[in-house]
C-alpha positions as CSV (number, residue, x, y, z in Angstrom):
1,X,-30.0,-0.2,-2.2
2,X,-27.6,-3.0,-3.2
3,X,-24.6,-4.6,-0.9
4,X,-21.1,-4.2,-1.6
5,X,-18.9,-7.0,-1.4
6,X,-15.5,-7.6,-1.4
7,X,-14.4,-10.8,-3.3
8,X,-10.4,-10.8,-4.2
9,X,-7.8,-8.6,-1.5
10,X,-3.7,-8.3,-2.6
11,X,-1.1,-6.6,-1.8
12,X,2.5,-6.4,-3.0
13,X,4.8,-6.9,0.1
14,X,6.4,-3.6,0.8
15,X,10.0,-2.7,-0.8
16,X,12.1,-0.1,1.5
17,X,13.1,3.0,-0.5
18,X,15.7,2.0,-2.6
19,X,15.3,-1.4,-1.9
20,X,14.0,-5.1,-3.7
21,X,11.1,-2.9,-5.6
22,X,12.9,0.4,-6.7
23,X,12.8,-1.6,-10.1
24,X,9.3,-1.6,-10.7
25,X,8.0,1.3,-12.6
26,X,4.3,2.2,-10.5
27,X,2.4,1.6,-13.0
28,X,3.7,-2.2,-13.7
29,X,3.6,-2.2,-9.7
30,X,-0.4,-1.6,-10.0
31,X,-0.6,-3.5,-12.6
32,X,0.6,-6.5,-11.0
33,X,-2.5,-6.1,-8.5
34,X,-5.1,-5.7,-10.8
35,X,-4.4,-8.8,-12.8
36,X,-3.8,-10.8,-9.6
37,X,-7.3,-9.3,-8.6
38,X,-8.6,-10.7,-11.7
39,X,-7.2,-14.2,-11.4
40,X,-8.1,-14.6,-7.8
41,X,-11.8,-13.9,-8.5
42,X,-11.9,-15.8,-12.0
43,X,-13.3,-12.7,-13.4
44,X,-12.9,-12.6,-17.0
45,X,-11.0,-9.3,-17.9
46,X,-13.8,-7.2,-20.0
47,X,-16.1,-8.1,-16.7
48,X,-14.2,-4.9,-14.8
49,X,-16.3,-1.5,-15.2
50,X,-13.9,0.5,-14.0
51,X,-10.2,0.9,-11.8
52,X,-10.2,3.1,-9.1
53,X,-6.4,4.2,-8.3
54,X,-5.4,5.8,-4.8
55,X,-2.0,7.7,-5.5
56,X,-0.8,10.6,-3.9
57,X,2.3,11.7,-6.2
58,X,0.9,12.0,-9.3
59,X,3.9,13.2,-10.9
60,X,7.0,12.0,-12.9
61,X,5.6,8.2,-13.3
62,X,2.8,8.1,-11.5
63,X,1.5,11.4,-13.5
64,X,-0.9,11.6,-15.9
65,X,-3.2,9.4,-14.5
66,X,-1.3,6.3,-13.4
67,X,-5.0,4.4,-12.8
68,X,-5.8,4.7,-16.9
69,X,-1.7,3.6,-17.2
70,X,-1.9,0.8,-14.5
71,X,-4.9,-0.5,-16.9
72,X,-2.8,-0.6,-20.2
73,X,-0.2,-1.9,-18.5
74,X,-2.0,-4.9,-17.4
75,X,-4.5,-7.5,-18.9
76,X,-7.4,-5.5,-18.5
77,X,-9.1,-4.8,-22.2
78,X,-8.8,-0.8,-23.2
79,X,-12.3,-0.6,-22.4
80,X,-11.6,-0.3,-19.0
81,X,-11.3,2.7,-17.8
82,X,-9.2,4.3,-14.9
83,X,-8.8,6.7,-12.9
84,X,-6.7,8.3,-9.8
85,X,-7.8,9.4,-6.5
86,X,-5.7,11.6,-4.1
87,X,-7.1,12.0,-0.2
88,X,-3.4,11.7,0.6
89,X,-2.7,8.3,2.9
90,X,-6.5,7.4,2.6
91,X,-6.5,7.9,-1.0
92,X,-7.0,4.1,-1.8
93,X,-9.3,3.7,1.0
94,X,-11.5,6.7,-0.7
95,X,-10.9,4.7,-3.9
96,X,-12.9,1.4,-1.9
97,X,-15.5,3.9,-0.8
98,X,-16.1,4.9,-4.5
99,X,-16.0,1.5,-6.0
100,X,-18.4,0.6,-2.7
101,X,-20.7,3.7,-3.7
102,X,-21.2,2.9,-7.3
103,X,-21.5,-0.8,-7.0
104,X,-24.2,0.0,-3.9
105,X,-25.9,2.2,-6.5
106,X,-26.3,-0.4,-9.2
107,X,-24.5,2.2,-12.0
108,X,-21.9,-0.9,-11.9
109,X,-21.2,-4.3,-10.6
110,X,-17.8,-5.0,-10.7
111,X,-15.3,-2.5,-10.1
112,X,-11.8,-2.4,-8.8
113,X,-10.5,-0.2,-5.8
114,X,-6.9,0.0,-5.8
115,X,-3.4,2.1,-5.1
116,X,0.0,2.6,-5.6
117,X,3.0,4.5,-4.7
118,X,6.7,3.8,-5.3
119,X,8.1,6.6,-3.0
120,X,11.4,5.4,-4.3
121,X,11.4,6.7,-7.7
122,X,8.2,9.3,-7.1
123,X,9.6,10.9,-3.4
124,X,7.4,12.3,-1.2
125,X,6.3,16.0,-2.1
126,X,7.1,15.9,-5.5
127,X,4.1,17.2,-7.4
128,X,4.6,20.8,-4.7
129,X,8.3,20.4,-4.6
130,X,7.6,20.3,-8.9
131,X,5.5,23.1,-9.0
132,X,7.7,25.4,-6.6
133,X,11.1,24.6,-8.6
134,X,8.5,25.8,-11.9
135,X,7.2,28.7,-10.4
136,X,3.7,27.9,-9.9
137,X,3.1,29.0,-6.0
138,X,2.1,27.3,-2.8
139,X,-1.4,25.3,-2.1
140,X,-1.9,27.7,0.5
141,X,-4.2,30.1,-0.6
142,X,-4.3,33.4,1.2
143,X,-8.1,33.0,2.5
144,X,-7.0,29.2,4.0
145,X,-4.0,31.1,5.5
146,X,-6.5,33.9,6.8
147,X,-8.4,31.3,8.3
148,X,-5.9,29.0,9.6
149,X,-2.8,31.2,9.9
150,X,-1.0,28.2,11.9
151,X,-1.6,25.9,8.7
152,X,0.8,23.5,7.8
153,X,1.8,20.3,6.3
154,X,4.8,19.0,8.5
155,X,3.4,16.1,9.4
156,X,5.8,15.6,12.0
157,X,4.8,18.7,13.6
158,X,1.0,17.5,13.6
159,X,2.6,13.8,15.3
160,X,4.2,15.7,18.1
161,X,1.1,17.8,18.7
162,X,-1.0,14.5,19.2
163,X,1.6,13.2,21.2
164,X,1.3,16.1,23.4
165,X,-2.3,16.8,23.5
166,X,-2.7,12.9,24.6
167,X,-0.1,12.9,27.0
168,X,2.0,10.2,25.2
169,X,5.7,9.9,26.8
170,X,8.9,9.0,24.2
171,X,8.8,6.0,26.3
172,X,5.3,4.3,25.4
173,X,5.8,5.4,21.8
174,X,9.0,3.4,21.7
175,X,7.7,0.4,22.9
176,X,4.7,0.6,20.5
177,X,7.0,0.9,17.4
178,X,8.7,-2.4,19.0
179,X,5.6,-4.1,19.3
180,X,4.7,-3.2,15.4
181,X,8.4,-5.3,14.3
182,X,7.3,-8.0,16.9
183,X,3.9,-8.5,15.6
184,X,5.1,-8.5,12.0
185,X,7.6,-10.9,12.7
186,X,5.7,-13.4,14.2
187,X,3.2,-12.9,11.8
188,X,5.5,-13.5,8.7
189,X,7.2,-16.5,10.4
190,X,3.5,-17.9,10.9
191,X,2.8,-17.1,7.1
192,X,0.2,-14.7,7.9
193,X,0.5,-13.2,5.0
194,X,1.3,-15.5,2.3
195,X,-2.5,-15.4,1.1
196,X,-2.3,-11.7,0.6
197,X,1.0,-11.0,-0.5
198,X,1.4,-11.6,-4.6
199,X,5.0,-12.8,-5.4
200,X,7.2,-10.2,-7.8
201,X,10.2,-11.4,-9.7
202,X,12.9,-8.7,-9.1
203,X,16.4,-8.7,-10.8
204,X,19.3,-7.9,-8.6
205,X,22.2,-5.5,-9.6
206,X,24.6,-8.4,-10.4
207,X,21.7,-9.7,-12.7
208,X,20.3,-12.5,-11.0
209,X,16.6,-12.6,-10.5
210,X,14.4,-13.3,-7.1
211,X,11.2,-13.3,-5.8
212,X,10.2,-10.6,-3.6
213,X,7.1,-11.8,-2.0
214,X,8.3,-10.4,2.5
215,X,7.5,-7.2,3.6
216,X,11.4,-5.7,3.5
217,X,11.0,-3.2,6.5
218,X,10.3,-5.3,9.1
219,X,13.6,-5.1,11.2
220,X,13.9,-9.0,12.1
221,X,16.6,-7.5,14.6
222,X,15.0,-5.2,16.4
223,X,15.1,-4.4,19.8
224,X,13.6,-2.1,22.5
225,X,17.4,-0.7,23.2
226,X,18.3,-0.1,19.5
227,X,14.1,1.8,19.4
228,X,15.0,3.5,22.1
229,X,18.6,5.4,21.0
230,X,17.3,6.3,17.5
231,X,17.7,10.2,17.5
232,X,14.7,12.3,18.3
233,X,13.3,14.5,14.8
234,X,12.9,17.1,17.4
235,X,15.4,17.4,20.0
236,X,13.4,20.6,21.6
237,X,10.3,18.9,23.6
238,X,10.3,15.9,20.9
239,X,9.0,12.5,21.3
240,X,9.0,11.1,18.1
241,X,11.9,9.3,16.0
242,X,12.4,7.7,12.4
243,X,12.1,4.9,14.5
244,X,8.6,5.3,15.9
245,X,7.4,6.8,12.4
246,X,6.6,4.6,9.4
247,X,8.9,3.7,6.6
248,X,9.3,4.7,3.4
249,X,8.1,2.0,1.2
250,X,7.1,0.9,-2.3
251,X,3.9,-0.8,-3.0
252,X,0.8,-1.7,-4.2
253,X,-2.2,-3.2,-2.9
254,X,-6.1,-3.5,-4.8
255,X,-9.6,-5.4,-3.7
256,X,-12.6,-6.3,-6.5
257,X,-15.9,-4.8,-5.4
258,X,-19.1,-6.1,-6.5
259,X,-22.7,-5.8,-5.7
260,X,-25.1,-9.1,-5.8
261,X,-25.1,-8.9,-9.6
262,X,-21.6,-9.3,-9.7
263,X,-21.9,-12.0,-7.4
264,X,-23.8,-13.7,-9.8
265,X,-21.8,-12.8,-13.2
266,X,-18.3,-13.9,-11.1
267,X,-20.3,-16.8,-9.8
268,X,-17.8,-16.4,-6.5
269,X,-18.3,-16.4,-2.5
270,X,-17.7,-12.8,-0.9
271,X,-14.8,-12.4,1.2
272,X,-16.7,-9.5,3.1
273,X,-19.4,-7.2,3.2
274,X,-19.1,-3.0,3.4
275,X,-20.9,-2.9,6.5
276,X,-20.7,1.0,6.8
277,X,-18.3,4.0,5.5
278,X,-17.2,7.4,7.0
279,X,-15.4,10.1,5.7
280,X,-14.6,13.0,7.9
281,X,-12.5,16.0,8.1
282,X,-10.7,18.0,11.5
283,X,-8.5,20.2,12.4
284,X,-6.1,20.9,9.7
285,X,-3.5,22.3,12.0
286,X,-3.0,19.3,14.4
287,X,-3.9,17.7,11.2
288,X,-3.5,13.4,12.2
289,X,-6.2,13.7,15.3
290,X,-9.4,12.8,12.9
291,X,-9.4,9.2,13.2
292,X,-10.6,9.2,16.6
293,X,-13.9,12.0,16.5
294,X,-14.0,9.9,12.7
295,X,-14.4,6.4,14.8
296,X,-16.7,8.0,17.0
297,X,-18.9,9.6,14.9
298,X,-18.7,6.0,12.4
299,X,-19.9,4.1,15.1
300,X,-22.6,6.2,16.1
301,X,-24.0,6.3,12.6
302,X,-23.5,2.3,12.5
303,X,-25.4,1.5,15.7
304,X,-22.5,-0.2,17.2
305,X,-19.6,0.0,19.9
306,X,-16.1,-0.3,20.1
307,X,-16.4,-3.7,21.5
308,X,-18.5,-5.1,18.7
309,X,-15.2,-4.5,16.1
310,X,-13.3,-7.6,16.4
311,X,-10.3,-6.3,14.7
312,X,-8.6,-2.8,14.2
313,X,-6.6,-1.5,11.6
314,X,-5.6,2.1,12.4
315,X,-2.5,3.2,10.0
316,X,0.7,3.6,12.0
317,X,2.1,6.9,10.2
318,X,3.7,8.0,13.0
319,X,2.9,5.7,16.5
320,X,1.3,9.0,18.5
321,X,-1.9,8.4,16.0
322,X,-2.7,4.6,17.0
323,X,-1.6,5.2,20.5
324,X,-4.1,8.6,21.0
325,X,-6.8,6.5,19.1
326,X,-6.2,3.4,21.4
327,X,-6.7,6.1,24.2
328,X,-9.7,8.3,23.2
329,X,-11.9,4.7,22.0
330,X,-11.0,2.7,25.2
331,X,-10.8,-0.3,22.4
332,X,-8.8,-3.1,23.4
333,X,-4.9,-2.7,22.1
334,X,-4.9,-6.8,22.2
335,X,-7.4,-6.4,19.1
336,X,-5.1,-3.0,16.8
337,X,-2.7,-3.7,14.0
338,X,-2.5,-7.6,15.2
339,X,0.0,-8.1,12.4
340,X,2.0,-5.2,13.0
341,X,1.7,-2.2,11.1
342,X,3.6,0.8,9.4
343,X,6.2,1.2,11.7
344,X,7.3,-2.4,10.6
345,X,5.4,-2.7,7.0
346,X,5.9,0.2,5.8
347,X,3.5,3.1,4.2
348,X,2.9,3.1,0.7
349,X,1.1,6.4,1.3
350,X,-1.9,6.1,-1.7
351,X,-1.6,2.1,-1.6
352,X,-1.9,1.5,1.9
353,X,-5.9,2.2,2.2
354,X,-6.0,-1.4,0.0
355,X,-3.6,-2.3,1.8
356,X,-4.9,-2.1,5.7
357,X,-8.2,-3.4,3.6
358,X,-6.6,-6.8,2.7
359,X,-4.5,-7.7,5.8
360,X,-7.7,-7.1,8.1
361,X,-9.4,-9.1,5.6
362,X,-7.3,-12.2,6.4
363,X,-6.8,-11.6,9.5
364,X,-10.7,-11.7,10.0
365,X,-10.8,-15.1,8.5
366,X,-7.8,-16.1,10.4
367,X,-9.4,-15.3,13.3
368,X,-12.8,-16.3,12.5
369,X,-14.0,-13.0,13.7
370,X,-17.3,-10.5,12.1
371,X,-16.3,-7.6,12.4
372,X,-13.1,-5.1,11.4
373,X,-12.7,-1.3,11.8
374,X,-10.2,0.4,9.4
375,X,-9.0,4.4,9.4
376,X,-5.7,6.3,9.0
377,X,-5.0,10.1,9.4
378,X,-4.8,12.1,6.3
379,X,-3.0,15.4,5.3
380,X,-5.4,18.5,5.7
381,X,-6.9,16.9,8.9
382,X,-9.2,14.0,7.3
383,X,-9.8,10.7,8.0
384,X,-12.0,7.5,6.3
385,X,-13.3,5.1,8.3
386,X,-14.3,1.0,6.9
387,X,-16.2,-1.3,8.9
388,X,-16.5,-4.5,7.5
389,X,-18.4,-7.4,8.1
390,X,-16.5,-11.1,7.4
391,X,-18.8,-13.5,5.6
């Protein structure tokens, strides 16, 4: 079977909701990715086989398949296709696991694994808050009710469950959210991300144009006091706040997947090589635990150890999830989310999975380390798992 390779990673940097991005229609937002993609590899346009868009409101603009409209709305020839994958938060890291599968398979050579969610114009919860206001029922279906008659998709009720089952105080969750600003700080001040981050004109309200091109949630203010007095979400037994969740955000992030025929049609250097992919499902109820059996069982099928992965990026969605994870692996916290995370980023929900994809990238190379590990909890209870190898 043939290798996959990544060869081009970008990202938009993240706009807070409401904030420098609200602008950008999604699909122009993914657009702005895949021709970036495309310049950064020298790929000629009509080489692309195929888009693969992680989203997870499909509705209002990002309906009606906002992969195929990210496409027409960039440089890409009509003869690309696209499409749009929902695993919720992982859906752009599913999308890398399909371009990685089809390039591996040899039915293409090039493709594109990308996503995109501009939760300021397409809110969280729309397509169900949609269909309810229509009339069209719940998900819920009375046999997945039968089965799991706790079921539920308050994800904040599935981040204090972690947070109790792993015996994680308010305290410790505070002072990982500070660490997430103080890591993205020092990281953007060092220019970090400048390689990864593609520059967007914006136009201000008073006309005037700028160019967005620093992550806008990163609080260059914060401090361990201010973390601390945010109001709990739930004052009865809580330990979470907004402030130890992640933000809102608007974004867009894509990598160019080949095998060693694309190689050799692109005539480029790999950034990377898929060194193995998991995709596993848990407990729907607790729902955000299945990164860590997911890392476990990833590892085990890979042949390695914690310690062989050089890097970590586990998605901060809320901080009980990379804190739980940190404690069930034993990995070293020195080596997780070393340029902050989604606490300070912010979480693009179906363009973070590209996202985490392209910052350990760098950071890798920064590094000069081999190996990365990626994962993020999903709605339902599911959870992908990436492990790369730098080349």
């Amino acid at each position: 079977m043939a290798e996959a390779y990544i060869v081009a990673a970008a990202r938009t940097a993240g706009g807070r909701k409401g904030g420098r991005l609200a602008g950008w229609h999604p699909a122009d937002l993914a657009a702005s990715v895949l021709n970036a993609l495309v310049d950064r590899s020298g790929a000629a346009p009509d080489q692309i086989e195929d888009v693969l868009m992680g989203c997870v409101g499909q509705a209002g603009e990002q309906a009606v398949n906002i992969g195929r409209n990210a496409v027409l709305a960039s440089k890409l020839p009509e003869s690309v296709p696209g499409t749009s994958i929902d695993r919720q938060c992982g859906s752009s890291q599913q999308a890398l696991h399909f371009a990685a599968q089809a390039v591996m398979s040899g039915s293409m050579d090039i493709v594109i694994a990308a996503g995109v969610e501009s939760m300021t114009r397409v809110p969280m919860g729309s397509p169900s808050i949609l269909a309810a206001k229509a009339g069209l029922g719940t998900y819920k279906s009375p046999r997945m009710e039968e089965r799991y008659p706790n079921i539920q998709f308050n994800q904040f009720t599935g981040a204090e469950m972690v947070a109790h089952k792993y015996d994680l105080s308010k305290e410790q969750l505070d002072e990982y959210a500070f660490q997430s600003h103080q890591r993205a700080i020092a990281a953007t001040q060092a220019g970090k991300f400048k390689d990864e981050i593609i520059p967007l004109e914006i136009t201000r309200a008073d006309g005037t144009t700028d160019t967005h091109h620093i992550d806008e949630g990163i609080r260059f203010d914060a401090t361990l006091d201010g973390i601390k007095g945010v109001k709990l979400i739930n004052e009865n037994g809580g330990r979470l706040t907004a402030a130890t969740a992640s933000q809102i955000c608007d974004g867009a992030s894509g990598v160019l997947v080949v095998n060693e025929k694309g190689l050799k049609q692109l005539g480029v250097q790999p950034l990377a090589r898929i060194h193995h992919m998991t995709m596993r499902g848990g407990d729907p109820v607790i729902m955000l635990e299945a990164p860590l059996p997911a890392t476990e069982y990833a590892l085990k099928k890979a042949g390695m150890k914690i310690d062989d992965i050089d890097l970590f990026e586990v998605n901060e969605a809320f901080a009980s999830i990379p804190t739980a994870w940190l404690k069930a692996t034993g990995a070293d916290p020195a080596r997780l989310n070393v340029n902050g995370g989604a606490i300070a980023l912010g979480h693009p929900l179906g363009g973070s999975g590209t996202k985490l994809m392209t910052t350990l990238i760098h950071a890798l190379k920064q590094q000069n380390k081999r190996y990365g590990l990626q994962t993020m909890c999903e709605g339902g209870g599911m959870a992908n798992v990436t492990i790369v190898e730098r080349l």
